[in-house]
C-alpha positions, 0 to 999 in steps of 0.5 A: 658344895654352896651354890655359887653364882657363875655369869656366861664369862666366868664359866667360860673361864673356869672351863678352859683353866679346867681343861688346861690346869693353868693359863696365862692371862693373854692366851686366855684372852685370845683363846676365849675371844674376851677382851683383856680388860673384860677378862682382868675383871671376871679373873678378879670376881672369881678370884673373890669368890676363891674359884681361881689364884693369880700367879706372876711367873716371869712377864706373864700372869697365871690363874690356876682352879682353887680346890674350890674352883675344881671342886666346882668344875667337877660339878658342872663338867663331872666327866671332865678328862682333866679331872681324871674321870672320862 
């Protein structure tokens, strides 16, 4: 896999989608202790690297991995439950 740059926030992010399968955007804020104008701008950077999808259901706003983002989160955390390996 490409090496893709990560900042502190991002893999952050990418961890707890990782281990949740999906998250709405205000759980994620609070869970994460990141400020919601914080957290829309590190969603939209991995969203541009193709790490993430963003999903309206209801009121609410989704991210979800991409392929490529559990291909990624597989690589950093290889012994993640979520990804069926522990």
């Amino acid at each position: 896999m490409k090496n893709i740059a990560l900042n502190v926030y991002e893999a952050l992010v990418i961890q707890q989608v990782e281990e949740c399968g999906s998250e709405d955007i205000n759980s994620l804020s609070l869970e994460l202790a990141i400020e919601r104008r914080k957290l829309l701008q590190v969603i939209g950077h991995l969203k541009q690297k193709g790490l993430i999808q963003v999903r309206m259901a209801a009121s609410d706003t989704w991210v979800e991995l991409s392929a490529k983002g559990r291909r990624m989160a597989h690589s950093l955390w290889p012994s993640s439950p979520a990804l069926g390996n522990a």
